[in-house]
C-alpha positions in Angstrom: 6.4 5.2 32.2 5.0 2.2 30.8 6.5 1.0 26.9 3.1 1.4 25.9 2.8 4.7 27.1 6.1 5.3 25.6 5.4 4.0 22.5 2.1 5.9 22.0 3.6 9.0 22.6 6.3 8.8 20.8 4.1 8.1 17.9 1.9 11.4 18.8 5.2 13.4 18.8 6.1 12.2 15.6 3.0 13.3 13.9 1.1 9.9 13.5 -2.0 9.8 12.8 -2.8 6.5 14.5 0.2 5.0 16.3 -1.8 2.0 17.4 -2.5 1.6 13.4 1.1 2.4 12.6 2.3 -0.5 15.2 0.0 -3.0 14.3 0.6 -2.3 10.7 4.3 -2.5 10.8 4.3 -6.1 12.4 1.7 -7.1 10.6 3.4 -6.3 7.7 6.3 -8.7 8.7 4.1 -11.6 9.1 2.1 -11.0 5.4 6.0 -11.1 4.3 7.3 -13.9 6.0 4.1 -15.9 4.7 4.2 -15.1 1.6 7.9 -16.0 1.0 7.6 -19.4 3.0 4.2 -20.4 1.9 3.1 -19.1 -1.4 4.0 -22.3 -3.5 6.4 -21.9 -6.5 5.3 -23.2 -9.7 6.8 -23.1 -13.1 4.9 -19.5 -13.5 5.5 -18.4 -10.4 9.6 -18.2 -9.6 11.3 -18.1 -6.3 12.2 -15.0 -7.6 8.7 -13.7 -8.4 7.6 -15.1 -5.0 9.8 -12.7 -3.3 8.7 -9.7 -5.0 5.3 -10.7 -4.6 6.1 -10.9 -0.7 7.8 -7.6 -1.1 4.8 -6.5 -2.7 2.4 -7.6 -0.6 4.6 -6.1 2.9 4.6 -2.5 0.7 0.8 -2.5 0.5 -0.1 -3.3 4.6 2.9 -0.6 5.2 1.2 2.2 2.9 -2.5 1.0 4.1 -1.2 1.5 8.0 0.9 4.2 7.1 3.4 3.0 9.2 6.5 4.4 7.9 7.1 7.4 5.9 6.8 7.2 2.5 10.0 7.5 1.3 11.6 5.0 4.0 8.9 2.3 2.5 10.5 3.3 -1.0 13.8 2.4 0.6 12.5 -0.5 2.4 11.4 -1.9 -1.3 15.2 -1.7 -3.1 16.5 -3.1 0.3 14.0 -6.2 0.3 14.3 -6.6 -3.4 18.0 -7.3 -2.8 17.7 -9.5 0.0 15.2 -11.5 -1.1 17.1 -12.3 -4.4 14.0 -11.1 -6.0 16.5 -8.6 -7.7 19.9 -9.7 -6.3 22.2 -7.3 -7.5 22.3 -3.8 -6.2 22.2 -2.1 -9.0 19.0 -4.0 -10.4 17.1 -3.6 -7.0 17.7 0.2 -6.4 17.1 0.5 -10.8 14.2 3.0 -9.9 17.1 5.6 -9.1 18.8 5.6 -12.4 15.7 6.0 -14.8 15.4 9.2 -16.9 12.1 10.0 -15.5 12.9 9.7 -11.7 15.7 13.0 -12.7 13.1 14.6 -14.7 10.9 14.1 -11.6 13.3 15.4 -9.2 14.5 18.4 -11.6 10.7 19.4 -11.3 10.5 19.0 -7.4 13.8 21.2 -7.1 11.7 23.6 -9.6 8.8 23.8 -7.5 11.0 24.0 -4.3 12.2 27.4 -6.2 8.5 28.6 -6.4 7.6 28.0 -3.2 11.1 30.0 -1.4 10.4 32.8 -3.8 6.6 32.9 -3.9 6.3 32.5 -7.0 3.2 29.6 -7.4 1.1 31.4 -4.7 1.4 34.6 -7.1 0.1 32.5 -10.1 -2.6 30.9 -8.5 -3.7 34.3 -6.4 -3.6 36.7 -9.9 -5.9 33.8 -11.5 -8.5 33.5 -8.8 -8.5 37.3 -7.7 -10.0 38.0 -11.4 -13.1 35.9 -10.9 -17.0 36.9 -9.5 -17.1 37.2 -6.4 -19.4 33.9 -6.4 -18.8 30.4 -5.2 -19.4 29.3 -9.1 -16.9 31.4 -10.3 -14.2 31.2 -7.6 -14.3 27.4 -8.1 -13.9 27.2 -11.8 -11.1 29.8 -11.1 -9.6 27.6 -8.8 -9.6 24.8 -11.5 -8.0 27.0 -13.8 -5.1 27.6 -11.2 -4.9 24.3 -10.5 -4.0 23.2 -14.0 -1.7 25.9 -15.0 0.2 25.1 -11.9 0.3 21.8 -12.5 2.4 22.4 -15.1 5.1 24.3 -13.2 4.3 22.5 -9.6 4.7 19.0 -10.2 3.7 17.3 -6.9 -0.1 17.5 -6.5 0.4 17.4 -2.7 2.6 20.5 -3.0 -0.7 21.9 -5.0 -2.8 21.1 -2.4 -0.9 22.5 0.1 -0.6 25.7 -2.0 -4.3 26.3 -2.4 -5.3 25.2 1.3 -4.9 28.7 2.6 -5.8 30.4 -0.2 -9.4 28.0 -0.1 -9.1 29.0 3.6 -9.6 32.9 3.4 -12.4 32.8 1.0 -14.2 30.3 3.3 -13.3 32.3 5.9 -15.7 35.2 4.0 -18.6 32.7 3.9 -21.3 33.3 6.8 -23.2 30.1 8.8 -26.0 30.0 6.1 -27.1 27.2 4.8 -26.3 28.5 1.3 -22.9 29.5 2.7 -22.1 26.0 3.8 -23.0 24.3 0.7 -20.5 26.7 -0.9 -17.8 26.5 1.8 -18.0 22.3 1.2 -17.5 23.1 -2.5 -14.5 24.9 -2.2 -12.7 22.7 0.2 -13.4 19.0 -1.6 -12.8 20.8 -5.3 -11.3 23.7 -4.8 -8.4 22.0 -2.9 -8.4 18.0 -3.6 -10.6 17.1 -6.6 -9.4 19.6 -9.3 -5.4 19.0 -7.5 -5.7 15.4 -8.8 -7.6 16.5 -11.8 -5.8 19.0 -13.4 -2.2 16.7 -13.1 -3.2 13.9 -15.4 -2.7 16.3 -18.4 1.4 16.5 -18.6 3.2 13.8 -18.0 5.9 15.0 -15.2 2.6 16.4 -13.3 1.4 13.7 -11.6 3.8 10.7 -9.8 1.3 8.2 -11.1 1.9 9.2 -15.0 5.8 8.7 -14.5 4.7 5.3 -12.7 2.3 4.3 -16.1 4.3 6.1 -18.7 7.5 3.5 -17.6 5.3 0.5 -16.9 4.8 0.4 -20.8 7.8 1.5 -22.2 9.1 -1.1 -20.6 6.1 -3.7 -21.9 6.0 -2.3 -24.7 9.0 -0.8 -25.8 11.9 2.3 -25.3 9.7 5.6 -26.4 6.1 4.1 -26.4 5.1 7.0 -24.1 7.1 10.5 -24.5 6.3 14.1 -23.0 4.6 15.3 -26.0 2.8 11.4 -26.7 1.3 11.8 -23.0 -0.1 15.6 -23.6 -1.1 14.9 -27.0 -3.1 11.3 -26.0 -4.3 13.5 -22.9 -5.5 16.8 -23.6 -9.2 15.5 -24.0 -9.3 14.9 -20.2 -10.1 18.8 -19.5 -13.2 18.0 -20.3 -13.6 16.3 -17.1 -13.1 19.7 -15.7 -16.4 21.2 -16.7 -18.3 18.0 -15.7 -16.7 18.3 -12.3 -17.8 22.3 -12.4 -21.2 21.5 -13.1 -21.8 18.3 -11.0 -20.6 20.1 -7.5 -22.1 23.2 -8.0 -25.7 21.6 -9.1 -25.1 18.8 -6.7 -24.7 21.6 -3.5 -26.9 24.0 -5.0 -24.0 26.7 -4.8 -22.8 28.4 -7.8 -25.0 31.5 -7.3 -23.9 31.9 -3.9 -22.8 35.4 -3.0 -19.3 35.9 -0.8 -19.3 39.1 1.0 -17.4 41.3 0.3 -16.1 40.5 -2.5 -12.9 39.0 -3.5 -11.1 42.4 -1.5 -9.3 39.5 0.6 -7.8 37.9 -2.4 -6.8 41.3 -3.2 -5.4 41.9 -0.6 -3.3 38.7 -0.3 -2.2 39.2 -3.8 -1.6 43.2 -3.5 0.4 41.9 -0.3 3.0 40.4 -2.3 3.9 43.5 -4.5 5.9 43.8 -8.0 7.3 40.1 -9.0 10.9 40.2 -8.0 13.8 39.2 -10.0 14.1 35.5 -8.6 10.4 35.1 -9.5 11.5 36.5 -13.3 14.1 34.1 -13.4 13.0 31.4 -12.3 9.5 31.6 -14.2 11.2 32.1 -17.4 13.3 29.4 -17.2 10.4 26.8 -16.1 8.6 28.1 -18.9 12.0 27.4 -21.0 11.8 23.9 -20.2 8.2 23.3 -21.0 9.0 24.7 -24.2 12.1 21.9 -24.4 9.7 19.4 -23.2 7.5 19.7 -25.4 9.5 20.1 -28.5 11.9 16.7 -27.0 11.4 15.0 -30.7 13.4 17.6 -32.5 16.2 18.3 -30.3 16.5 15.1 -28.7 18.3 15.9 -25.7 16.0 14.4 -23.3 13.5 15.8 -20.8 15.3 14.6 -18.1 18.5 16.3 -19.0 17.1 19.4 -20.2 15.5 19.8 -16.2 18.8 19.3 -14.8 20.4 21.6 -16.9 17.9 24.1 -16.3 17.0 23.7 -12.7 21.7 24.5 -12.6 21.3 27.5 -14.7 18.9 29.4 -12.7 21.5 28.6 -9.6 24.4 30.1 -11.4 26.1 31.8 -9.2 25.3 35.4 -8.8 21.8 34.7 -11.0 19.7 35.0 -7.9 19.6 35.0 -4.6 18.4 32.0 -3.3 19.6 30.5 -0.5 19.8 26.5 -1.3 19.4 25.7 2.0 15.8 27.0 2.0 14.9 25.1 -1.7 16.7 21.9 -0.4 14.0 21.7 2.3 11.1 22.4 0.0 12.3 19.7 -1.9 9.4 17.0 -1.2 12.4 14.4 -1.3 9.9 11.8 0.4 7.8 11.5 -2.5 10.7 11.3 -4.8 12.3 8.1 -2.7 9.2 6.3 -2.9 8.4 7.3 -6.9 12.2 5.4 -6.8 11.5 2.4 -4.7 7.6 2.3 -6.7 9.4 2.0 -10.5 12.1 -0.7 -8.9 9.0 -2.4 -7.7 7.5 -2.5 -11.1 10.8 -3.4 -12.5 11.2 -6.2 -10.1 7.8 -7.4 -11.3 8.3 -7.2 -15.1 12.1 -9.3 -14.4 10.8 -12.3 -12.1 7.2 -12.3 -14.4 4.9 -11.9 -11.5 3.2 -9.6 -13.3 2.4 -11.7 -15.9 1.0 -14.4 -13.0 -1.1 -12.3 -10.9 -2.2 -10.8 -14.3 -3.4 -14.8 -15.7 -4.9 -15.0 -12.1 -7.5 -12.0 -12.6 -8.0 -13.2 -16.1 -9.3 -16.7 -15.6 -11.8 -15.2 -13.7 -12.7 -12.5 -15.7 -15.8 -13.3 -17.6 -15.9 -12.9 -21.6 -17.9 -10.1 -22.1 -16.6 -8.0 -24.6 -14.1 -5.0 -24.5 -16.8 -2.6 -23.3 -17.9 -4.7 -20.7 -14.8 -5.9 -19.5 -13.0 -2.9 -19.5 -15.6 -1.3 -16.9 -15.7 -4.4 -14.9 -11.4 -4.0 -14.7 -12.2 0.1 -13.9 -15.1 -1.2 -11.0 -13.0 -3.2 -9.3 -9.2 -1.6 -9.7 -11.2 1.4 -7.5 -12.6 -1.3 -4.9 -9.2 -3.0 -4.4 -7.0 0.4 -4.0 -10.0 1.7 -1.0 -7.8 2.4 1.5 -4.4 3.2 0.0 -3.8 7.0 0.8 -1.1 7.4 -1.8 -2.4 7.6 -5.4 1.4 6.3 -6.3 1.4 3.8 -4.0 -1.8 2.4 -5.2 -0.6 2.9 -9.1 2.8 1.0 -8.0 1.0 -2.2 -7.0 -1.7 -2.0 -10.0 0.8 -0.5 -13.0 2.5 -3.9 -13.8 -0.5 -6.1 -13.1 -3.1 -4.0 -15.4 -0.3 -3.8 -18.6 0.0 -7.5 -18.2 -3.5 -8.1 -18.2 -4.0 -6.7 -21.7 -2.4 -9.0 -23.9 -4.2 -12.1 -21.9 -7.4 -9.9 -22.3 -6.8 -9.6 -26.0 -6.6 -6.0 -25.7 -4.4 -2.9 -26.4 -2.2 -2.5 -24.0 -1.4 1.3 -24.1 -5.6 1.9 -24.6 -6.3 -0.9 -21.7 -3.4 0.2 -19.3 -4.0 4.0 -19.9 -8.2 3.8 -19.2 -7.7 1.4 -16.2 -4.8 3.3 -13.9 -5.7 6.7 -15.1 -8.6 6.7 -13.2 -6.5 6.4 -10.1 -6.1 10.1 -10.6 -10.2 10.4 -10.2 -10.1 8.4 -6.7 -12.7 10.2 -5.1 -15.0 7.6 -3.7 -13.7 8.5 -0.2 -11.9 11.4 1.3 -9.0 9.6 2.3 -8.0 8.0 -0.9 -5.6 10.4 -2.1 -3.4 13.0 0.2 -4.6 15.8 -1.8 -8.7 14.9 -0.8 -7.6 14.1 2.8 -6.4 17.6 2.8 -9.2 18.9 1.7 -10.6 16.8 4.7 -8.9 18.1 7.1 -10.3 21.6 6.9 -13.7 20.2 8.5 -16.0 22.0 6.1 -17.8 18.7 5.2 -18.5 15.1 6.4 -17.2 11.6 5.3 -20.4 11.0 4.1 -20.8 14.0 2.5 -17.5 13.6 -0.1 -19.0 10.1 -0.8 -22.0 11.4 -2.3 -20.0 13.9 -4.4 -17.0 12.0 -4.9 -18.3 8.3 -6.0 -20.8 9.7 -8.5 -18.4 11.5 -10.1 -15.9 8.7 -10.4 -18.4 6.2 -12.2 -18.7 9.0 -14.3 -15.5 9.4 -15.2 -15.3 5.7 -15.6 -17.6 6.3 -18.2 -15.9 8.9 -20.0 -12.7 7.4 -20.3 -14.4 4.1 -21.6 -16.6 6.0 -24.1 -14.6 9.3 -25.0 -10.8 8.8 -24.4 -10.8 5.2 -25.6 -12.4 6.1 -29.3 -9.8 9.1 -29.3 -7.1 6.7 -28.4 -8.1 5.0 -31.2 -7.7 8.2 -33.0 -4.0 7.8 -31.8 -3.3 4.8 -33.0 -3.9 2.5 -29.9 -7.4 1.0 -31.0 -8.3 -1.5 -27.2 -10.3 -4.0 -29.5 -6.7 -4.7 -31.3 -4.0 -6.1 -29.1 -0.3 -5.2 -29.7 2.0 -8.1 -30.7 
């Protein structure tokens, strides 16, 4: 057997997509690196330091555009290169994404939903919403958004979301005929249903969504210890679910589908729900103490014990001995532990950026060609071409990682808020849906074959422009509303 052979199918074993990608990728990857840190010139802005997390940088991005290692070895493979580099030269500065409040509030919620998951308990939610709908494509769909966001809130990883409602999308498609009126509403379900309202509905809280954690600690960090709380993200946020109807109303007009009848019914709904009988006691337990720590979340200002530790303590309650009877083994391997390793390596990556000031230089490098235009103007421009550079980058996180530290830097060069400039620019990284494979969720939704490439373009790239828009001319005015006015810069 030749080592080609060998190495292609290993790669196929090992659930690549394309190995040849994955290959070329990973040692392409070395050469960006080794060019960067050899022959980007140093300069009184631009460090030895800041040269080698730029190079670290720069070998993240052609590893998460090639996918050639897992995400959470690349999360790793960032601490590890930060130290050896001498970009952060002390261990416990280079692997400093591991010791942040938000990466335990982040994993506290992961082991949450891993206890949903082994005891059933999010497919119940999201089955008793949808199984009260119309039986029509219109109404499943908005009840699918509605599932989506109230299980945001308990299922904090909106690939675990996605991978909740693909089956669930699945059997109602599976009721649809070969019409043409059926397929238009079999493509709705699977890019909304599934992908679109997954990313959509996670913006909203905070812990929800990787890429919040990402922005939320990007400016407490610029700006200061406590700039962006729990309750400050919901509270500057909540306006967003008015995206939600926008998205209802564009897919459904824009595939002619919301009238669309499924035979029989929702009787398979039923029947999946009915399937899964009374809600047990682990399901009690556990749902009453998620819905505990909301609560605590949300209230963080009074009692000041910190979201972070309020998780921990009550992701330990609910496995108390004797409380349920969970088997750990079977929550440890729900436990999306990949995503949490690179969410790690991602915030050391922005810390690395904000310590050797690269930030602060790639930032003066977009402004001098920025032109001056106006906040309005320049805003959109930043919001254009942000989505233009991250094409390609699967992982919203990954893409947020690279663009977090350069956006916040950019404000105060720009003359503009940097909470209001920072918060409209990445947080339409969670509205990536010019192509299919821009976030995992969407690719998800791809993979079910109900609709073309092409096809999600002409729903998906619309739709972000317009959101674009809504964040520039709704959320930043109600922003302002907050206190964070983007025509006055923060000093």
């Amino acid at each position: 057997m030749s080592l080609v052979k060998r190495v292609l199918d290993n790669g196929r074993e090992a659930g690549l997509r394309n190995t040849k990608a994955a290959v070329f990728g990973f040692l392409f990857s070395w050469v960006v690196f080794f060019s960067v840190l050899n022959l980007v010139p140093v300069s009184e802005a631009l460090t030895p330091e800041g040269r080698a997390a730029l190079a670290v940088m720069a070998w993240a991005m052609v590893i998460w555009v090639s996918e050639a290692l897992p995400m959470g070895i690349s999360g790793l493979g960032i601490c590890v290169l930060l130290m050896l580099t001498g970009a952060l030269p002390k261990v416990p500065d280079a692997f400093s994404g591991f010791t942040t409040s938000v990466t335990f509030l982040v994993l506290g919620c992961f082991i949450l939903a891993a206890l949903m998951q082994v005891t059933g308990l999010d497919r119940r939610i999201a089955l008793g919403i949808v199984s009260r709908v119309k039986p029509r494509v219109g109404s499943v769909l908005g009840g699918l958004m509605g599932a989506h966001f109230v299980t945001a809130i308990l299922v904090p990883a909106t690939n675990a979301r996605g991978a909740v409602f693909l089956p669930i999308v699945t059997s109602i498609i599976r009721l649809l005929g070969d019409s043409p009126d059926a397929k238009r509403g079999r493509k709705a379900l699977a890019m909304a249903g599934i992908g679109m309202a997954a990313l959509a509905a996670g913006i909203i809280t905070m812990h929800s969504h990787m890429s919040n954690v990402i922005i939320a600690q990007a400016l407490n960090e610029a700006v200061g210890p406590g700039t962006m709380t729990w309750g400050k993200w919901l509270w500057m946020h909540w306006p967003l679910l008015g995206i939600f109807p926008v998205m209802w109303l564009w897919v459904t007009w824009a595939l002619k589908c919301a009238k669309v009848e499924i035979p029989g019914g929702m009787d398979e709904i039923r029947k999946q729900k009915d399937a899964l009988g009374t809600m047990s006691w682990n399901e009690w337990v556990v749902l009453i103490c998620t819905s505990i720590a909301v609560f605590l979340w949300a209230t963080d200002s009074w009692h000041k014990l910190g979201i972070h530790t309020v998780t921990l303590l009550v992701v330990m309650a609910i496995l108390i001995p004797g409380v349920v009877s969970i088997n750990w083994k079977r929550v440890q391997q729900n436990v999306i532990w990949g995503t949490w390793l690179l969410l790690c390596g991602s915030l050391s990556l922005v810390t690395a950026f904000a310590k050797t000031g690269v930030d602060k230089w790639l930032a003066s490098q977009l402004v001098a060609i920025t032109p001056a235009w106006g906040w309005v103007a320049v805003t959109l421009l930043i919001c254009v071409v942000v989505q233009i550079i991250r094409l390609g980058i699967i992982s919203n996180v990954a893409a947020v990682t690279l663009m977090a530290p350069v956006v916040v830097a950019m404000a105060p060069l720009l003359d503009l808020n940097t909470v209001a400039f920072s918060l409209v620019v990445l947080n339409i990284d969670s509205y990536a849906f010019i192509l299919p494979i821009s976030v995992t969720a969407c690719l998800i939704a791809y993979g079910t074959e109900e609709f073309t490439f092409t096809e999600f373009m002409k729903i998906g790239a619309p739709f972000t422009f317009f959101v674009i828009l809504y964040m520039v001319f709704v959320m930043v005015p109600w922003w302002a509303v907050c206190g964070y006015p983007i025509w006055e810069p923060i000093n």
